[in-house]
C-alpha positions in Angstrom: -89.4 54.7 12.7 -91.2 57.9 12.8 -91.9 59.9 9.7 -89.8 62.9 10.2 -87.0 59.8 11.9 -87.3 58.7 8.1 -87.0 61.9 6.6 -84.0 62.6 8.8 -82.5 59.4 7.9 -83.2 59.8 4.3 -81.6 62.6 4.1 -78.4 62.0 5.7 -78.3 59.1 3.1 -77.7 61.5 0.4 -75.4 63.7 2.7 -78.0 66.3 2.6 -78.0 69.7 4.8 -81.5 70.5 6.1 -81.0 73.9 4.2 -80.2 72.2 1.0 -83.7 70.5 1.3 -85.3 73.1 2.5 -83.9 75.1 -0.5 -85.4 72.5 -2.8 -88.8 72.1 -1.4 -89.0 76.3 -1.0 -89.6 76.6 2.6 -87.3 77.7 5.6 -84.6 74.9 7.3 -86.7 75.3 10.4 -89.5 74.0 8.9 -87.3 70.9 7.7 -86.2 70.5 11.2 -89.7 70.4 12.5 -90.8 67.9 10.5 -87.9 65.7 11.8 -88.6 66.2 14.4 -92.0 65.1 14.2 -93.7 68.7 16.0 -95.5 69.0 12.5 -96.8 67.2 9.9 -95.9 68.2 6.2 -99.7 68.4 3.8 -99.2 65.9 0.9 -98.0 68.1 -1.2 -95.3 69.2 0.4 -94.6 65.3 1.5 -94.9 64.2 -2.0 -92.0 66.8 -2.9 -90.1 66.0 0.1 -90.4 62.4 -1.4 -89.0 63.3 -4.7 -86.3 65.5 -3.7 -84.8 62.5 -1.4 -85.6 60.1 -4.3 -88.3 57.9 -2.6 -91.7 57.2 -3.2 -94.3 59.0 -1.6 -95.4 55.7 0.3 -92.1 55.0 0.9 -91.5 57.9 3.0 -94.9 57.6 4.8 -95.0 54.2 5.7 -91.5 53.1 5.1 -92.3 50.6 2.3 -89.3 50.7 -0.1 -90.6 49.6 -3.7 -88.3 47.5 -5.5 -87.5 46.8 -8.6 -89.9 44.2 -10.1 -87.1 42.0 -11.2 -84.1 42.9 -8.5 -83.2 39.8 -6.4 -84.9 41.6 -3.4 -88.5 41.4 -5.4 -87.9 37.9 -6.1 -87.0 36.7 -3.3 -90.5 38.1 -2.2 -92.5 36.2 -4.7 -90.7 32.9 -4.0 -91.5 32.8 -0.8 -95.4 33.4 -2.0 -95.2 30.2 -4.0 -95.1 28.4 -1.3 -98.9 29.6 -0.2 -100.2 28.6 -3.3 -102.4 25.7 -3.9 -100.7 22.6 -5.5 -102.4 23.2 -8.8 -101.9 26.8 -8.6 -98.2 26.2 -8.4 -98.0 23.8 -11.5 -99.5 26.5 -13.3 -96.7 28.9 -12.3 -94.2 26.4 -13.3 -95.8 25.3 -16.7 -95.6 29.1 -17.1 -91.9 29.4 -16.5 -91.1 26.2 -18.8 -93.0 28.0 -21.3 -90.9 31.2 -21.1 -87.3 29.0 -20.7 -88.3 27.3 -23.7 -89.0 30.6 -25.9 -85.9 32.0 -24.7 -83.8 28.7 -25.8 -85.6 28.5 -29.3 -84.7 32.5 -29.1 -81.2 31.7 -28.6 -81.2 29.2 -31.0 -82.7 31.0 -33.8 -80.0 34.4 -32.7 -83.0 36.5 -32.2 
């Protein structure tokens, strides 16, 4: 997907008129729609406002990389799959780690703090 395909896209998402955007970033609809259609290329500033007002990150709406919430299921999911690269030893550190933090939250429980 191109970067004015994601700014397109984006917007629709939110049921957004190229007007209202272009109302909220201060510059004509006909700029929006050249952008989308990838005849022009927004500077960073503008991009990083274009960013905000569709409620993505800046890299986001460059490259397309959605950041997620550290602890969503999504994010996790993504460092699972990393344990797997990790050296044997490297790995029982991890999991003497997560004992670690089970057990505080038991004694937590325990305790009603």
């Amino acid at each position: 997907m191109t970067f004015g395909e994601r700014i397109a896209a984006l917007r629709k998402e939110k049921d957004m008129k190229q007007n209202e955007l272009a109302s909220q970033l201060g510059i004509g609809p006909v700029q929006v729609s050249r952008y989308e259609k990838d005849l022009i290329t927004p500077s960073v500033e503008v991009a990083a406002r274009i960013a905000k007002a569709l409620g993505v990150s800046l890299d986001h709406l460059v490259n397309g990389v959605e950041e997620l919430p550290a602890n969503s299921p999504a994010a996790v999911n993504q460092k699972l799959q990393q344990f797997d690269r990790l050296s044997e030893k490297d790995q029982e550190y991890v999991l003497a780690v997560l004992d670690a933090f089970a057990t505080k939250a038991k004694l937590q429980e325990i305790l009603g703090q």
